[in-house]
TORPA-4810 file (N, C-alpha, C, O; in nm, 3 decimals):
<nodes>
NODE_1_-5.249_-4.750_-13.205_-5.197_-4.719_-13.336_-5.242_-4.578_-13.371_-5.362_-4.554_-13.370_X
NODE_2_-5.161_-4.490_-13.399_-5.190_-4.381_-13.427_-5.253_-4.363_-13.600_-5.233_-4.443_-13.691_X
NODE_3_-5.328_-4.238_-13.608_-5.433_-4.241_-13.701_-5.500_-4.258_-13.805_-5.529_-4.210_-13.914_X
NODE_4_-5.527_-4.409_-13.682_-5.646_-4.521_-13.711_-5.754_-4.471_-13.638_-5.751_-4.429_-13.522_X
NODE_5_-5.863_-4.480_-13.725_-5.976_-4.452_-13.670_-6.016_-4.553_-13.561_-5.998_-4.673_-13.584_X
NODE_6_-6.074_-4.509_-13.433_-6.162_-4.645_-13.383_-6.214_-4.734_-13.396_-6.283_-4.709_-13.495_X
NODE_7_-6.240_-4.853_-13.359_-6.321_-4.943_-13.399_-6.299_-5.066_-13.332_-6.209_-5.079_-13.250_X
NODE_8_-6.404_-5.189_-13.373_-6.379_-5.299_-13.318_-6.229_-5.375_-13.394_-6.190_-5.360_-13.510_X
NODE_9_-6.173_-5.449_-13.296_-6.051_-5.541_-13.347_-6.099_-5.690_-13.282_-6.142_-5.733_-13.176_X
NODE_10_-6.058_-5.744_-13.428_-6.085_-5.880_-13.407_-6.007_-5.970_-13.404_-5.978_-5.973_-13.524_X
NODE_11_-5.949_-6.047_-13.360_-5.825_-6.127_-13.311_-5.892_-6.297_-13.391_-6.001_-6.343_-13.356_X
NODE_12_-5.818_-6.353_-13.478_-5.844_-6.499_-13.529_-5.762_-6.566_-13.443_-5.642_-6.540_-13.428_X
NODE_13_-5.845_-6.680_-13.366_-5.718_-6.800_-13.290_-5.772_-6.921_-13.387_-5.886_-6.949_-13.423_X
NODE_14_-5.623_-6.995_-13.420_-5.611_-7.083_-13.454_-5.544_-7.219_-13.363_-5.433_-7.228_-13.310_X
NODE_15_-5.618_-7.283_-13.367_-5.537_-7.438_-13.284_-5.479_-7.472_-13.402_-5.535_-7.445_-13.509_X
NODE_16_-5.342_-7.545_-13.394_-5.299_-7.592_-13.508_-5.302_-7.768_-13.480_-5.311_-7.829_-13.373_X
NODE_17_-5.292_-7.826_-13.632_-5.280_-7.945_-13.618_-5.189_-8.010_-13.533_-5.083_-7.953_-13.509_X
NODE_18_-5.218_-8.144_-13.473_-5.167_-8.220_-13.397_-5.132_-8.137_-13.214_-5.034_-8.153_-13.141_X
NODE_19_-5.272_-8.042_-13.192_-5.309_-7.985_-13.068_-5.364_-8.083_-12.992_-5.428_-8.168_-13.054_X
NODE_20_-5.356_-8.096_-12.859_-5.429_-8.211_-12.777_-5.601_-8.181_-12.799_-5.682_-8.245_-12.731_X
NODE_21_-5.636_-8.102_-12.875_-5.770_-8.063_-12.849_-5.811_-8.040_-12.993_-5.726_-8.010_-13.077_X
NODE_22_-5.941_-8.053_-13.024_-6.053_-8.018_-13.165_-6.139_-7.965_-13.103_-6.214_-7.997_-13.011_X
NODE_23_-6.106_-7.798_-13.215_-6.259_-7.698_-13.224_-6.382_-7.779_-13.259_-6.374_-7.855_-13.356_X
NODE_24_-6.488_-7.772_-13.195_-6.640_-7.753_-13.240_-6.697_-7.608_-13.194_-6.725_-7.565_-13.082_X
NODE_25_-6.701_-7.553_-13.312_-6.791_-7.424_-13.322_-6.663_-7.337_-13.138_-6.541_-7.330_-13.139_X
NODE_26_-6.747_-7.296_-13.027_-6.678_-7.223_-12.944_-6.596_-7.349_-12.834_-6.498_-7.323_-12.764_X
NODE_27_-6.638_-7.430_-12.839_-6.593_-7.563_-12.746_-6.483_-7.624_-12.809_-6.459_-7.630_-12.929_X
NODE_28_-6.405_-7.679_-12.698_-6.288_-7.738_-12.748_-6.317_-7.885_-12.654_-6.368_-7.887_-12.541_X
NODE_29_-6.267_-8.011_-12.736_-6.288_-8.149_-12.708_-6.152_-8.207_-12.709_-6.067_-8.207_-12.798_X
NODE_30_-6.154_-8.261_-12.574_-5.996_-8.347_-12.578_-6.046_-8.490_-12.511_-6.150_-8.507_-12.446_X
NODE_31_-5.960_-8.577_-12.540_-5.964_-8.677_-12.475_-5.819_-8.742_-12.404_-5.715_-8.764_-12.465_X
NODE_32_-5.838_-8.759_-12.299_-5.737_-8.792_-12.126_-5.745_-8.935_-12.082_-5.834_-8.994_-12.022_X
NODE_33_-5.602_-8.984_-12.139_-5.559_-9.124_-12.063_-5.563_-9.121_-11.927_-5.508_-9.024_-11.875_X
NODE_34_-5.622_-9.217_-11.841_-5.602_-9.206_-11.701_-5.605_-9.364_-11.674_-5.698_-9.433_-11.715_X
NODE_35_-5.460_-9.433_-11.580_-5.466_-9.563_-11.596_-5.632_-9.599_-11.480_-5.697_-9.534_-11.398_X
NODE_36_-5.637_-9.752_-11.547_-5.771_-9.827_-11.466_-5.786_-9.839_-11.341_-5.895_-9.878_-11.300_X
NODE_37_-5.668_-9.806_-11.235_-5.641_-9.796_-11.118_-5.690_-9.674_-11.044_-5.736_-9.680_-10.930_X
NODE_38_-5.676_-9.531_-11.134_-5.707_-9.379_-11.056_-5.861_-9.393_-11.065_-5.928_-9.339_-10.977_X
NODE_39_-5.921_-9.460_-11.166_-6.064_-9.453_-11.217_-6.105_-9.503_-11.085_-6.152_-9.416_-11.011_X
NODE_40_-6.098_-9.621_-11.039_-6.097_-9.732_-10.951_-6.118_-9.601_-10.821_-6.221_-9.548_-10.781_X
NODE_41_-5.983_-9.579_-10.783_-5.974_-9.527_-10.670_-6.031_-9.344_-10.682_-6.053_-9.287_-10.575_X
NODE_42_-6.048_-9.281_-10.787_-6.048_-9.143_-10.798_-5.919_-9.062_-10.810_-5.821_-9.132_-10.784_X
NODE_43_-5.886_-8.915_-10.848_-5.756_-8.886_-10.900_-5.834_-8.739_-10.929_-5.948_-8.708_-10.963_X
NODE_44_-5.728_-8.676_-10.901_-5.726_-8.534_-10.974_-5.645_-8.502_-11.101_-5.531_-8.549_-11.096_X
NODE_45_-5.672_-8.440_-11.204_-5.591_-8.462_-11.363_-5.637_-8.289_-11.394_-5.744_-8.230_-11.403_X
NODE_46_-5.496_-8.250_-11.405_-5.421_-8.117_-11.428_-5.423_-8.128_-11.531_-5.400_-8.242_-11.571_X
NODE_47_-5.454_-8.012_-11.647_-5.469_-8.013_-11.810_-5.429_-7.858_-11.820_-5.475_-7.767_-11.751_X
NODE_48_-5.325_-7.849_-11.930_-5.313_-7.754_-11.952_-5.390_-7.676_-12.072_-5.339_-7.705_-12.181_X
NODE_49_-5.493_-7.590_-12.081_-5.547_-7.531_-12.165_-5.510_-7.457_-12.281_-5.405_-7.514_-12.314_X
NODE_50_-5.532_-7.352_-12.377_-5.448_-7.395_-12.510_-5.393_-7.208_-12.435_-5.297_-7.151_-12.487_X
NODE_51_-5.470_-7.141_-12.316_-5.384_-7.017_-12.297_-5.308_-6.998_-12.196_-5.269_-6.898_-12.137_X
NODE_52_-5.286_-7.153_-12.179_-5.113_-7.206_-12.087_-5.162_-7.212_-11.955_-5.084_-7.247_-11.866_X
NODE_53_-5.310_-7.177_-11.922_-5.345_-7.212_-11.782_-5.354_-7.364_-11.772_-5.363_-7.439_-11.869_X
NODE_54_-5.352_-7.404_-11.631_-5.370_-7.479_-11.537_-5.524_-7.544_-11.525_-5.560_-7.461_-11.442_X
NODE_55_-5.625_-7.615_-11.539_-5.717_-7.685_-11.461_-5.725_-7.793_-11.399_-5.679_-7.883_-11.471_X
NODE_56_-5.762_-7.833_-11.296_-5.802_-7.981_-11.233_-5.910_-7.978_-11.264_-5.995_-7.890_-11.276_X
NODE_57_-5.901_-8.142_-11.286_-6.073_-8.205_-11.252_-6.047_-8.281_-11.136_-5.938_-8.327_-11.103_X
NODE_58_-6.143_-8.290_-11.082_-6.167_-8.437_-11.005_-6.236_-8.556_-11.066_-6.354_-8.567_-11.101_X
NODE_59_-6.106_-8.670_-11.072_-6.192_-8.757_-11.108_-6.264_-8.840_-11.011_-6.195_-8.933_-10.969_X
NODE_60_-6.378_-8.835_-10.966_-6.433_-8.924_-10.837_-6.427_-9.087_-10.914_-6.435_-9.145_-11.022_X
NODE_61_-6.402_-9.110_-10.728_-6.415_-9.303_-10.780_-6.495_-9.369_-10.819_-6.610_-9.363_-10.776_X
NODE_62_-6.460_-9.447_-10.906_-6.612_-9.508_-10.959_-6.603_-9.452_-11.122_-6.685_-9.496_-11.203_X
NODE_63_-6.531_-9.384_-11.152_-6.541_-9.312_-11.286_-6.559_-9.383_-11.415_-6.458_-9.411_-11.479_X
NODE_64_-6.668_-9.414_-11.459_-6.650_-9.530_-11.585_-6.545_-9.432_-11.731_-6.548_-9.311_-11.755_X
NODE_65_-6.478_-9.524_-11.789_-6.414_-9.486_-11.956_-6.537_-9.454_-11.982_-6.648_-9.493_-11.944_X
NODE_66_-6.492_-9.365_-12.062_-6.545_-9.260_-12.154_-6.639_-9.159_-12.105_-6.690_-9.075_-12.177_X
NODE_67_-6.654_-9.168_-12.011_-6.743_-9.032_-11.932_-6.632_-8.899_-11.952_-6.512_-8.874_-11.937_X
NODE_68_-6.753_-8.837_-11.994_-6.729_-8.706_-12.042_-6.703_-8.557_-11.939_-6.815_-8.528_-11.898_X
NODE_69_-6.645_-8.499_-11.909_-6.656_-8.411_-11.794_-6.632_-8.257_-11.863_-6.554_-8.239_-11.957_X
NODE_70_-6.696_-8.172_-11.814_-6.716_-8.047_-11.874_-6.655_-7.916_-11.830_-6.718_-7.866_-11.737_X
NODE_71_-6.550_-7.847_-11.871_-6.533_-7.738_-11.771_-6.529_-7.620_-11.848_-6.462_-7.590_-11.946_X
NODE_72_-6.623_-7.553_-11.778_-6.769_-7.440_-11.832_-6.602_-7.307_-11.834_-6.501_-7.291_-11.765_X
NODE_73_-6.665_-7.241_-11.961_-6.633_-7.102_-12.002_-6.464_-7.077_-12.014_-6.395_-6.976_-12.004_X
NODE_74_-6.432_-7.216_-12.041_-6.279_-7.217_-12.042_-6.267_-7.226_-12.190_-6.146_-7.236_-12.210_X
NODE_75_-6.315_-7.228_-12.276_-6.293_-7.253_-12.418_-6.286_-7.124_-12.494_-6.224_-7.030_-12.443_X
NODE_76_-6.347_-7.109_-12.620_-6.283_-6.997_-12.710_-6.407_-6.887_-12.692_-6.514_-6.921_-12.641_X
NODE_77_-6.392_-6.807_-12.719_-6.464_-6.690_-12.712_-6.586_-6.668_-12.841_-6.549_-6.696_-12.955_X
NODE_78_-6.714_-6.622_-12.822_-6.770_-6.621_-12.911_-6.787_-6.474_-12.956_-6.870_-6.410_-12.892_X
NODE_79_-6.754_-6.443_-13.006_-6.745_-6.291_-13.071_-6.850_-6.209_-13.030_-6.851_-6.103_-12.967_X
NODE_80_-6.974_-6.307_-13.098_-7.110_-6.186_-13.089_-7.175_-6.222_-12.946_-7.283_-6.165_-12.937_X
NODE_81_-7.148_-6.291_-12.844_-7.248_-6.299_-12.760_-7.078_-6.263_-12.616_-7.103_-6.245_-12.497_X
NODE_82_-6.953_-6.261_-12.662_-6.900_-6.238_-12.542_-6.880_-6.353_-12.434_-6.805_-6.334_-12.338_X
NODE_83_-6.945_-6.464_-12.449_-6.957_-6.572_-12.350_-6.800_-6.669_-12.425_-6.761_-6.675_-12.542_X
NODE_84_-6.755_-6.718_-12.322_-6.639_-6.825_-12.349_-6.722_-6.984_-12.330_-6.782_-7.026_-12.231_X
NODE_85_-6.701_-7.048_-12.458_-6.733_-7.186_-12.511_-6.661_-7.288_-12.366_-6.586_-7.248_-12.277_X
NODE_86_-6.710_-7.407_-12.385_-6.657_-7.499_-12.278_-6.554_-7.595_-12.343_-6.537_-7.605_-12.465_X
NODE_87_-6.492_-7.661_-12.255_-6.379_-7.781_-12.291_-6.453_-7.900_-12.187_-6.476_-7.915_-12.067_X
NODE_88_-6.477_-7.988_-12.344_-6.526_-8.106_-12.273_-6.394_-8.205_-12.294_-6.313_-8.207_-12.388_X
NODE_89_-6.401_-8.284_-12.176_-6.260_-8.406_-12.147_-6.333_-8.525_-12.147_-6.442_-8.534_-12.091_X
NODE_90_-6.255_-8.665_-12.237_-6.342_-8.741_-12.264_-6.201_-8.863_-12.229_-6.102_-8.872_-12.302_X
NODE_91_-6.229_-8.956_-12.086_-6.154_-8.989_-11.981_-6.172_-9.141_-12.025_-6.265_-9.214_-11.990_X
NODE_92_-6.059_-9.175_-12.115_-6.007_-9.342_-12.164_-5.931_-9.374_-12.057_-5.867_-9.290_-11.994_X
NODE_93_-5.935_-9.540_-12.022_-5.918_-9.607_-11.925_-5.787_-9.623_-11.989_-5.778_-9.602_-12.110_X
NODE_94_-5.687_-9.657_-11.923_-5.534_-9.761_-11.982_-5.527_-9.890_-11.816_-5.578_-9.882_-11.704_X
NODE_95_-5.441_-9.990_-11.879_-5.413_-10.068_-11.833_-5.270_-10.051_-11.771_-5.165_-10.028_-11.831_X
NODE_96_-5.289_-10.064_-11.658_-5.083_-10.087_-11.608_-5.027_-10.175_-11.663_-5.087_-10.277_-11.696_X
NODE_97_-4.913_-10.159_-11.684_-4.823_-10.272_-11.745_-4.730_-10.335_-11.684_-4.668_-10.438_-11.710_X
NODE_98_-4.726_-10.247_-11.582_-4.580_-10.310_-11.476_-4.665_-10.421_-11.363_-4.594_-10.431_-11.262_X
NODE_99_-4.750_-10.477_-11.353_-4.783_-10.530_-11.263_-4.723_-10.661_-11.301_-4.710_-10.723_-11.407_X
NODE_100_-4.682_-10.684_-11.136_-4.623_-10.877_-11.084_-4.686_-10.930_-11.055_-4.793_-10.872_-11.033_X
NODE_101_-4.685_-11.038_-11.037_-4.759_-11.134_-10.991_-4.858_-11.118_-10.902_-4.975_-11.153_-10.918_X
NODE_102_-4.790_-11.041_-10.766_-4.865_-11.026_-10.621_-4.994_-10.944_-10.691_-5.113_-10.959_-10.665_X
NODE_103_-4.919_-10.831_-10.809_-5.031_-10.721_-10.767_-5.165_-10.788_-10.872_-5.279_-10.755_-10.837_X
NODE_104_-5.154_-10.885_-11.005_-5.234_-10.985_-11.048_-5.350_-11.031_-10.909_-5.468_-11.002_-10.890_X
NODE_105_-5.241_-11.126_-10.820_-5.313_-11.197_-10.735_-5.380_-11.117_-10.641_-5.454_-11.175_-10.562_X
NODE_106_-5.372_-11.021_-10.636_-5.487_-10.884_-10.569_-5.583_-10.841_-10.645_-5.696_-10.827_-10.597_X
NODE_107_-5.563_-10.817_-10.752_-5.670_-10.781_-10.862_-5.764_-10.894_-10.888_-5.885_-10.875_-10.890_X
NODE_108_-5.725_-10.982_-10.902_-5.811_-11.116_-10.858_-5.888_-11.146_-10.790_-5.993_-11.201_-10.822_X
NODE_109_-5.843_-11.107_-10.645_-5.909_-11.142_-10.557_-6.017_-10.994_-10.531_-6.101_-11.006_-10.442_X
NODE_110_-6.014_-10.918_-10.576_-6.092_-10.790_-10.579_-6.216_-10.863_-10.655_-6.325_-10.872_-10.598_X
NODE_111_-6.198_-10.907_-10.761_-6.263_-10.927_-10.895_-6.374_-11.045_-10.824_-6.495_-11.021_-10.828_X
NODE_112_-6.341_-11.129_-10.781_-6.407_-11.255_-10.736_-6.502_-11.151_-10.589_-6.620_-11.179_-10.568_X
NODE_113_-6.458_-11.079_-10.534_-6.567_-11.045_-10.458_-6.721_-10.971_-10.558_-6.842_-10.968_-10.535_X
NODE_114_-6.635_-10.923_-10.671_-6.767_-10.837_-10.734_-6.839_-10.971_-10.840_-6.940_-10.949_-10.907_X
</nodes>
């Protein structure tokens, strides 16, 4: 911009309501349906971040609901220290719905070994 003196510029980001994600302070918190089956077996889950990038997690097998997973320096920027805040993902179980009979009588028989 022509003469404007130098100086710092400060940019306000706003998430707007009904964003997959809530500010705390530099961190952003979402929470990720993943059916009871990927938990079971493990799964990788692609999230798109709020500056249109791409991340995977891995979810390893064994993953209990509601475990929390963290991915460092992807969040909002803190003005005075320069460091980027984290996005924590907070991983709810769902149930399949399409299952038949057979796949019941497998889940069953899983269940009775544990």
């Amino acid at each position: 911009i022509q003469q404007v003196p130098p100086g710092d510029l400060y940019v306000m980001i706003q998430i707007q309501n009904g964003s997959e994600f809530e500010v705390h302070g530099v961190d952003l918190h979402t929470v990720r349906k993943i059916n009871t089956l990927d938990l079971i077996t493990g799964t990788k889950l692609d999230i798109t971040i709020p500056d249109g990038k791409v991340v995977s997690l891995n979810i390893p097998k064994g993953t209990q609901p509601n475990t929390v997973f963290n991915v460092t320096g992807k969040g909002l920027p803190n003005r005075r220290t320069g460091h980027q805040g984290n996005i924590h993902v907070r991983i709810i179980g769902t149930v399949p719905k399409n299952l038949d009979s057979d796949d019941i009588s497998l889940i069953e028989q899983i269940r009775r070994k544990n």
